[in-house]
C-alpha positions in Angstrom: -1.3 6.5 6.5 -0.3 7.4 3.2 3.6 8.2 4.4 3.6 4.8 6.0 2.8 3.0 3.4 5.1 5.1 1.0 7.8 4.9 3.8 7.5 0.8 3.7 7.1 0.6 -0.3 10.2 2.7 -0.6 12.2 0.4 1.4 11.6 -2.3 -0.6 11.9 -1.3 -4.5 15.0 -0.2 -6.6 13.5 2.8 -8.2 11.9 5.0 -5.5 11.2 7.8 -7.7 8.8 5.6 -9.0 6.9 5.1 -6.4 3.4 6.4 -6.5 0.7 6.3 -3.7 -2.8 7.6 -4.7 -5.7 7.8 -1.7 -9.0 8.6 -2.2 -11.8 8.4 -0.1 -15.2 6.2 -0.8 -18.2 6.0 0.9 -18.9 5.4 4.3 -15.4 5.6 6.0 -13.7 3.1 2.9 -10.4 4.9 2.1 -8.7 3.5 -1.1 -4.8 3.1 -1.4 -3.2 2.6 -5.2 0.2 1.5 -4.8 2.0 2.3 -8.1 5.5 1.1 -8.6 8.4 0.5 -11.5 7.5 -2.7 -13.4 10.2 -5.0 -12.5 9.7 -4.3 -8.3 5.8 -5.2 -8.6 6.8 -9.0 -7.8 9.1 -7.0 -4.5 6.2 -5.6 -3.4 3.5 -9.0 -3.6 6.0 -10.9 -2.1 6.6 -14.8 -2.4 2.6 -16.0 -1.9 1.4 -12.4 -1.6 3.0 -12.0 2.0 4.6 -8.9 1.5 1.2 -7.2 0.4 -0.5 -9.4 3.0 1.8 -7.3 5.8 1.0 -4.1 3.9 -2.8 -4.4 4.4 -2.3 -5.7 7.6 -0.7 -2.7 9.1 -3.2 -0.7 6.7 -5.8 -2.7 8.5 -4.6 -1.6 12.6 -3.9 2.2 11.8 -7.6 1.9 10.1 -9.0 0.1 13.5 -7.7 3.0 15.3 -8.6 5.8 13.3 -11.9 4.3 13.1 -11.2 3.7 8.8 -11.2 1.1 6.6 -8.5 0.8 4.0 -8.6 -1.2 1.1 -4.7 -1.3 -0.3 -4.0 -1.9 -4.2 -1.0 -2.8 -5.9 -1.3 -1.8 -9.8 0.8 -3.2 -12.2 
């Protein structure tokens, strides 16, 4: 999951060195994902009205539903 996601975040930012993905597992099956990025490309990775992110956990969401996880995705600033 974690390559995906860096895979897609990388695609969309100018400075992919800065890219940072950080999971960590919860209780009960909750996997967290941190989504760290360069200042300027947090607003590329939101999206206009949050879509982008919106897409992120989606796909987060139908990997999850077949590896039998749930995964809550973060963007940090």
């Amino acid at each position: 999951m974690t390559d995906l996601i860096k895979y897609i975040v990388e695609q969309l930012v100018d400075d992919k060195q800065a890219v940072s993905i950080i999971e960590s597992e919860e209780k009960e099956g909750v996997i967290n994902v941190n989504i760290k990025v360069a200042e300027q490309d947090v607003g590329k990775i939101i999206g206009k009205q949050g879509k982008i992110a919106f897409a992120i956990r989606t796909l987060a969401k139908a990997v999850g539903i077949k590896q039998g996880k749930r995964y809550n995705i973060e963007i940090e600033d």
